[in-house]
Structure formats: C-alpha cells, structure tokens
OpenMM code with the backbone's topology and positions (N, CA, C; nanometers):
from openmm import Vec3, app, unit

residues = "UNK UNK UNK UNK UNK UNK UNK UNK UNK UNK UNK UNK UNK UNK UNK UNK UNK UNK UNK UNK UNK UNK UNK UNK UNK UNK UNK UNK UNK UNK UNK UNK UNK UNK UNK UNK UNK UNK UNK UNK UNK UNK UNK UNK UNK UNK UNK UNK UNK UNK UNK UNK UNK UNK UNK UNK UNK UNK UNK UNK UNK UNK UNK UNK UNK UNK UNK UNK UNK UNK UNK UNK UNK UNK UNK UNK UNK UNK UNK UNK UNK UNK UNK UNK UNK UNK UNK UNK UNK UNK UNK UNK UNK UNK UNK UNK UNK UNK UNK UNK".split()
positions = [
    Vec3(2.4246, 4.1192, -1.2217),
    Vec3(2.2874, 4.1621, -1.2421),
    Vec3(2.2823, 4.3142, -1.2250),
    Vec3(2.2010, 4.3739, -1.3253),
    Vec3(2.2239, 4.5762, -1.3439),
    Vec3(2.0642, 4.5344, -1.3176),
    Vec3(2.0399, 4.6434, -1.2098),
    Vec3(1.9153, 4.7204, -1.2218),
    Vec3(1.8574, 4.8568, -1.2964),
    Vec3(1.8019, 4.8781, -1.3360),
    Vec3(1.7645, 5.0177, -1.4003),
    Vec3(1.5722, 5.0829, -1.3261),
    Vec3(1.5743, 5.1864, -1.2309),
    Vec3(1.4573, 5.2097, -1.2305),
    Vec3(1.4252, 5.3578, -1.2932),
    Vec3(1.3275, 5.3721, -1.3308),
    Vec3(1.2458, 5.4657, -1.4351),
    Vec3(1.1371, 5.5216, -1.3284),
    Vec3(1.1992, 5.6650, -1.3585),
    Vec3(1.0398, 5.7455, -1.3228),
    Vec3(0.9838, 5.7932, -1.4132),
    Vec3(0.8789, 5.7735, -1.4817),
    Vec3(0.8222, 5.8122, -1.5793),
    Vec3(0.7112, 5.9446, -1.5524),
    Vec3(0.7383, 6.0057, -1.6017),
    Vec3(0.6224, 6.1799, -1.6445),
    Vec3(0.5882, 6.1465, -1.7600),
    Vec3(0.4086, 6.1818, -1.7522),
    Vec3(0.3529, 6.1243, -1.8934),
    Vec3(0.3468, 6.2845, -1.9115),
    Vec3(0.3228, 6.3217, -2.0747),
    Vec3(0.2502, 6.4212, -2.1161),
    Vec3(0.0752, 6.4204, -2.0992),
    Vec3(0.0378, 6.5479, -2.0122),
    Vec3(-0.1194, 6.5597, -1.9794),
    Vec3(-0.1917, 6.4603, -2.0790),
    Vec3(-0.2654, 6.3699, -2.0810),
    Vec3(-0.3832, 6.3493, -2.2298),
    Vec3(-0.3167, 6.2395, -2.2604),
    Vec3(-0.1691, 6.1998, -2.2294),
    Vec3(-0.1442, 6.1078, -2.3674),
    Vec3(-0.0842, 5.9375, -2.2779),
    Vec3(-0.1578, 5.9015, -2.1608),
    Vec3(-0.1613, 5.8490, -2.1135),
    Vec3(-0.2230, 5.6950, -2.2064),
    Vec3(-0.2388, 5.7204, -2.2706),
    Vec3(-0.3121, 5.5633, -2.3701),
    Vec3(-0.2203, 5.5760, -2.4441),
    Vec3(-0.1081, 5.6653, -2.4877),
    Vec3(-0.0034, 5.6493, -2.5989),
    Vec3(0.0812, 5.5639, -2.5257),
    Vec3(0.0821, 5.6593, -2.4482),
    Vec3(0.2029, 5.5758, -2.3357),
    Vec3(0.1867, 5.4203, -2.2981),
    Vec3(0.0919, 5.3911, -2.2669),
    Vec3(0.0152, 5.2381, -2.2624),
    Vec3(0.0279, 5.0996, -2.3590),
    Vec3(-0.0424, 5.2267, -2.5098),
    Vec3(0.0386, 5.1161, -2.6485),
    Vec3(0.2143, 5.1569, -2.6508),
    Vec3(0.2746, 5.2118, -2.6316),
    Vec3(0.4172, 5.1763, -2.6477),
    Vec3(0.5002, 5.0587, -2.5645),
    Vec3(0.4478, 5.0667, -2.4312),
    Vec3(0.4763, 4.9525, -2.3148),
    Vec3(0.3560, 4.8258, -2.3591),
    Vec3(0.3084, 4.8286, -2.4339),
    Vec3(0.1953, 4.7211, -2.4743),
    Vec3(0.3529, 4.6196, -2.6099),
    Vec3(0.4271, 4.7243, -2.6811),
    Vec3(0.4595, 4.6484, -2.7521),
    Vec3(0.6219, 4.6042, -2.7212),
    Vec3(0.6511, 4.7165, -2.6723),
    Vec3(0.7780, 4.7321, -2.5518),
    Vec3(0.8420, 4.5872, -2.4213),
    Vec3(0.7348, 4.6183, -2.3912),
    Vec3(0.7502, 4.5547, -2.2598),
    Vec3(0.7997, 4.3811, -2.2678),
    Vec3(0.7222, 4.3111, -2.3351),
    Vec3(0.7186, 4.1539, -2.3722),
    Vec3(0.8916, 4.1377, -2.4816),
    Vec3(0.9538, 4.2388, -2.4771),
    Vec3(1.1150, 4.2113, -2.5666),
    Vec3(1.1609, 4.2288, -2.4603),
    Vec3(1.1423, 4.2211, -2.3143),
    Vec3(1.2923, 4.2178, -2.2152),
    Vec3(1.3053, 4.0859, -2.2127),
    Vec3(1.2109, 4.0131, -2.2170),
    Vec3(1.2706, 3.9088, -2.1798),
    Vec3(1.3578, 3.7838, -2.2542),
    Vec3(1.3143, 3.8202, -2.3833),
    Vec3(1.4189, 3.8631, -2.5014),
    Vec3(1.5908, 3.8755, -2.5051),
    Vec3(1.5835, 3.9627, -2.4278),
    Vec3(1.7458, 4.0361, -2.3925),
    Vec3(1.7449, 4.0160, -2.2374),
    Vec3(1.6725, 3.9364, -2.1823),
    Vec3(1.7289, 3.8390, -2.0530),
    Vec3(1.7112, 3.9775, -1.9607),
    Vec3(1.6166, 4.0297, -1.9633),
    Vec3(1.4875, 4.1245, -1.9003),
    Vec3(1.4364, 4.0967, -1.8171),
    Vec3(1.4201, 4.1370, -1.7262),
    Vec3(1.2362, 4.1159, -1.6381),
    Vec3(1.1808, 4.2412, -1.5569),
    Vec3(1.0918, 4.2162, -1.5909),
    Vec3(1.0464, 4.3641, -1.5197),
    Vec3(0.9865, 4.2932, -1.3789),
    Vec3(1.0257, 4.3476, -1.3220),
    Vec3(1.0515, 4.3176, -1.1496),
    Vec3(0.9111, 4.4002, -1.0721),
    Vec3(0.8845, 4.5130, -1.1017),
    Vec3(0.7926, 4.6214, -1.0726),
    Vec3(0.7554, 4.7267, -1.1302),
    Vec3(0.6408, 4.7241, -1.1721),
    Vec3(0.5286, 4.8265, -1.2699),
    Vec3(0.4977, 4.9176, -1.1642),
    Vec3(0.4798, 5.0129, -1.1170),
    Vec3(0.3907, 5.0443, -1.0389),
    Vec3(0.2984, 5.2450, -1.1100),
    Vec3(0.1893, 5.2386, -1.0296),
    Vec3(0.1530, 5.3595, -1.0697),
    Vec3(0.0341, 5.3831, -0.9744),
    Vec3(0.1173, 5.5456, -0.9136),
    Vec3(0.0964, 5.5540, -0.7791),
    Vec3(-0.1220, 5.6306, -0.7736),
    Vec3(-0.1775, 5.6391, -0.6667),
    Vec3(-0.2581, 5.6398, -0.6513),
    Vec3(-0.2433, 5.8177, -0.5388),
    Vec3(-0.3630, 5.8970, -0.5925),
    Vec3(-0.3136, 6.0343, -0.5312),
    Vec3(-0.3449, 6.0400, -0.4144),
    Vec3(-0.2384, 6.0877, -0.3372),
    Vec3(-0.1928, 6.0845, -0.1685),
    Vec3(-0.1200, 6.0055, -0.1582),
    Vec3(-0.0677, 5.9201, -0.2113),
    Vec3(0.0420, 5.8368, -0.1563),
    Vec3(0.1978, 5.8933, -0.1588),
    Vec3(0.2017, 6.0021, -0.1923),
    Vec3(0.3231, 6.0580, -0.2059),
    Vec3(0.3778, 6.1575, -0.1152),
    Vec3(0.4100, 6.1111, -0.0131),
    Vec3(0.4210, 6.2180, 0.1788),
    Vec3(0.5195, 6.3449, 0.0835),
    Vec3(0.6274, 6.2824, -0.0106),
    Vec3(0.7332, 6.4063, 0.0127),
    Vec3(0.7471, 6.4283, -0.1548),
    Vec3(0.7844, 6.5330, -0.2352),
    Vec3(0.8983, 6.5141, -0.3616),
    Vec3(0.9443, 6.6554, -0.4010),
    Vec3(1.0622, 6.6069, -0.4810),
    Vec3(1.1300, 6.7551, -0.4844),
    Vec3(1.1398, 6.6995, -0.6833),
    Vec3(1.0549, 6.6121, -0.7097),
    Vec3(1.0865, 6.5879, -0.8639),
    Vec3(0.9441, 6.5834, -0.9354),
    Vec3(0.8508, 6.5927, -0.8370),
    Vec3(0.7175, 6.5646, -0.9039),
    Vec3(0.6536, 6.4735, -0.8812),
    Vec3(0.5751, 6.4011, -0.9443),
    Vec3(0.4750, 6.2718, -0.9216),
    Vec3(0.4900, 6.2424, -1.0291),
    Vec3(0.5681, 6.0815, -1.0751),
    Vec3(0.5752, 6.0275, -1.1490),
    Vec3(0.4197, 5.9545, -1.2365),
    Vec3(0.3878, 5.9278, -1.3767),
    Vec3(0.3173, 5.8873, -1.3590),
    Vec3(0.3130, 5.6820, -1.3328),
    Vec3(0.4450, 5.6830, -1.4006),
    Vec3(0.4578, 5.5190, -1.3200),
    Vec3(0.6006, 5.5177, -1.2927),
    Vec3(0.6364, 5.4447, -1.1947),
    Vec3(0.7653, 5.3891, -1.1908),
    Vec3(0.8346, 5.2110, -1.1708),
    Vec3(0.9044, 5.1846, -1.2776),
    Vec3(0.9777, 5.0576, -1.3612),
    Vec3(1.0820, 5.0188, -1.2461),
    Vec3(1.1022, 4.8995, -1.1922),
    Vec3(1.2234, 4.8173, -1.1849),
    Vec3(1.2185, 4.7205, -1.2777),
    Vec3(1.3400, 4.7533, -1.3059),
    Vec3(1.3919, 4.6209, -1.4309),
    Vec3(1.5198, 4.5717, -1.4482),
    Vec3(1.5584, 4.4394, -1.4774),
    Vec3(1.6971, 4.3992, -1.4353),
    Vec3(1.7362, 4.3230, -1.5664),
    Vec3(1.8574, 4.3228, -1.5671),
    Vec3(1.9219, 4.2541, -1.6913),
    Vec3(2.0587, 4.1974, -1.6352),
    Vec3(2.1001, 4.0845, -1.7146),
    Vec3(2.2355, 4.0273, -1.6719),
    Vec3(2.3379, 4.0940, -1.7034),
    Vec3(2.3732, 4.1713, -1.7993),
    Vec3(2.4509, 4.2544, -1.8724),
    Vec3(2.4150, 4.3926, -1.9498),
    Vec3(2.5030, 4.4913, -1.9022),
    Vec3(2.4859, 4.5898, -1.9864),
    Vec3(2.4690, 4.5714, -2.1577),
    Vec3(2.5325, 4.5050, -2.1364),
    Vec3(2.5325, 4.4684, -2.2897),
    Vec3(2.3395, 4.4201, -2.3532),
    Vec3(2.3118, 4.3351, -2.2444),
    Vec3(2.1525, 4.2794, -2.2608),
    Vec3(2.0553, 4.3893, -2.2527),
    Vec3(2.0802, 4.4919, -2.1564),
    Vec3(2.0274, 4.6256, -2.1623),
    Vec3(2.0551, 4.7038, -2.2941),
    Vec3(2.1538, 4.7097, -2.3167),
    Vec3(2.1969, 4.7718, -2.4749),
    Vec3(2.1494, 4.7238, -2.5831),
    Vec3(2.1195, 4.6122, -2.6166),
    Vec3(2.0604, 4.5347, -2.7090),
    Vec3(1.9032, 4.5339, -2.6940),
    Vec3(1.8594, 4.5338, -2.5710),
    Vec3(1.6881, 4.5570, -2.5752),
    Vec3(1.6602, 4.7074, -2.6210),
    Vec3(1.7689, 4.8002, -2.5344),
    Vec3(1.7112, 4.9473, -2.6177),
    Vec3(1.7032, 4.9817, -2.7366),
    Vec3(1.7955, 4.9002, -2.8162),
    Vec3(1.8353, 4.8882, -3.0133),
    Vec3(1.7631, 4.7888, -2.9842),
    Vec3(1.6932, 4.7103, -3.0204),
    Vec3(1.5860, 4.6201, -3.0951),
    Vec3(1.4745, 4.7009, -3.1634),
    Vec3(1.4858, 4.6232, -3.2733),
    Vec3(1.4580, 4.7086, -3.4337),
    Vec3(1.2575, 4.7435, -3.4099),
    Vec3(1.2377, 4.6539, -3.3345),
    Vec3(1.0897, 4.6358, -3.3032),
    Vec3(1.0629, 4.7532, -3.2022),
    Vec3(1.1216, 4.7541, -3.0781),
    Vec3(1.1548, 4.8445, -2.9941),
    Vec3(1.1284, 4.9957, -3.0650),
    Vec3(1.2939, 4.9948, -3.1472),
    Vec3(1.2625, 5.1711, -3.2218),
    Vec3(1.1261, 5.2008, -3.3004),
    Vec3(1.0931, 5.1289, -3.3372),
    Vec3(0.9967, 5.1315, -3.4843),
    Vec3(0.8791, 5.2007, -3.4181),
    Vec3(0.8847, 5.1730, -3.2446),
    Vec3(0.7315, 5.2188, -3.1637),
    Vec3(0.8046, 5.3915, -3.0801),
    Vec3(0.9396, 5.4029, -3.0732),
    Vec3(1.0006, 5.4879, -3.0189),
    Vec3(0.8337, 5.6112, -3.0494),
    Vec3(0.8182, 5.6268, -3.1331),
    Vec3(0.7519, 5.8014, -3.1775),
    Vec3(0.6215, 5.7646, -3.0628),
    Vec3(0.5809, 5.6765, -3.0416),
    Vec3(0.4715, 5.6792, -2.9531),
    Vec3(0.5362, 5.7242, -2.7939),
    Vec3(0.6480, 5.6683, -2.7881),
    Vec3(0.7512, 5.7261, -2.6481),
    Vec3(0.7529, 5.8905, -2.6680),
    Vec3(0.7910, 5.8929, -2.7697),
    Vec3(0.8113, 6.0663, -2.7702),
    Vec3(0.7059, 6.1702, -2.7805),
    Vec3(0.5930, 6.1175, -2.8207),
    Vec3(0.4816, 6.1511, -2.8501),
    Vec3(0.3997, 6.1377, -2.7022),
    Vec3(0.4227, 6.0405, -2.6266),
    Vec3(0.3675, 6.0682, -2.4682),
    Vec3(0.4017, 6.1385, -2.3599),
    Vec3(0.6021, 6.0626, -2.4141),
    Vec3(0.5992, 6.1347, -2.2450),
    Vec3(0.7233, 6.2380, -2.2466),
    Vec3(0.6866, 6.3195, -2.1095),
    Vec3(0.7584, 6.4580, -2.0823),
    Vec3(0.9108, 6.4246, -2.0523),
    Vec3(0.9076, 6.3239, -1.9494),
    Vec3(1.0872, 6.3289, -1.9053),
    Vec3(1.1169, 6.1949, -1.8412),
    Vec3(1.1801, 6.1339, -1.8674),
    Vec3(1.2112, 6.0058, -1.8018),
    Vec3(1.3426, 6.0313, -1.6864),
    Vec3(1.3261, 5.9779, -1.5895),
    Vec3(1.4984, 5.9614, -1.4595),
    Vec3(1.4804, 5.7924, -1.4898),
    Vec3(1.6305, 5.7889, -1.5152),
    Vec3(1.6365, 5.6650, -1.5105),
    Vec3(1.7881, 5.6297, -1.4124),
    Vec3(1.7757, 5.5403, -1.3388),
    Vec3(1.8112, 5.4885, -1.2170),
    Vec3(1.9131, 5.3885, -1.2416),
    Vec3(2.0703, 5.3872, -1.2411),
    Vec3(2.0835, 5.2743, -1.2714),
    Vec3(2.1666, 5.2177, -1.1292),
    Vec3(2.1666, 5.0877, -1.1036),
    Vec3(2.1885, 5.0161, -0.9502),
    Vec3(2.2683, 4.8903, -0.9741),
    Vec3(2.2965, 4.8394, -0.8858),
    Vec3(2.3011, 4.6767, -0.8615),
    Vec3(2.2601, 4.6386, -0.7202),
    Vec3(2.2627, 4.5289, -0.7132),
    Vec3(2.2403, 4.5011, -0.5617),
    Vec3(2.3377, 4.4479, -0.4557),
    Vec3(2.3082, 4.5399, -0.3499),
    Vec3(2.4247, 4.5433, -0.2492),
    Vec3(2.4144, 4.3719, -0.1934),
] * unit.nanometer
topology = app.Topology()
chain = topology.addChain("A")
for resn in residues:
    res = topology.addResidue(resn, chain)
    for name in ("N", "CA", "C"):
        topology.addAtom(name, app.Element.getBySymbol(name[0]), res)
C-alpha cells in the first residue's frame, strides 16, 4: 500500500476551478484501486507554524500499486480536465509514504 499526500496552493480567485476539476477527478481513484483517505481544508488560525505557506487543501490518498497510481494519473478522462488543474492552481508538494 503507497500513500501520496498533496499540499495544494490554489491560485487567488480560482478556487471554484479548482473544485470542478476534483468534482470530476476525484470519483476515478477508485477506479485504479484509490481512496481518498482525507480531504481536508484548513480554517484561518489553525496553522501554529510553516516555512511553506498555507495550503489551500491537503489530500491523503492510497493506492495498492504504483502502477494503480500511474494509471489514475493517465486516465484519458483525468487529462481531458488537466487545463482546469493548471488554470487554478499555483504549486502542488506531493508526499509520497507507506506505512510504518
């Protein structure tokens, strides 16, 4: 089991782009044996420390295989919405783990 977590930076304004892309995004992990484990999106003051910014959400998500991760990022449905990704947001960290 691979974990992957995401800090997401939206671009100022384009917070509803960002919304429809994970609107059409999101429902193909499970697809490629996906689950999104934790959505979250933080609320202001909750952040004591950062040396990266304030995300505007941050993703846990797990897959059985790299390979299942590789295949959800190429899904043809997936790319086709990519320009709304690029069109929202500023910079993605993406996290990759397993569990100890």
């Amino acid at each position: 089991m691979l974990f992957y977590t995401q800090l997401i930076y939206i671009k100022p304004g384009r917070e509803e782009t960002f919304l429809r892309f994970e609107d059409h995004v999101l429902p193909l992990l499970e697809k490629y044996n996906g689950k999104l484990l934790l959505r979250w999106r933080q609320t202001d003051g909750c952040v004591v420390e950062t040396g990266i910014g304030d995300p505007y959400e941050i993703h846990l998500v797990s897959f059985e295989t790299i390979e299942d991760f590789r295949n959800y990022a190429n899904d043809k449905t997936r790319l086709e919405y990519l320009p709304l990704k690029d069109e929202s947001v500023a910079k993605i960290v993406l996290i990759e783990g397993k569990q100890l």
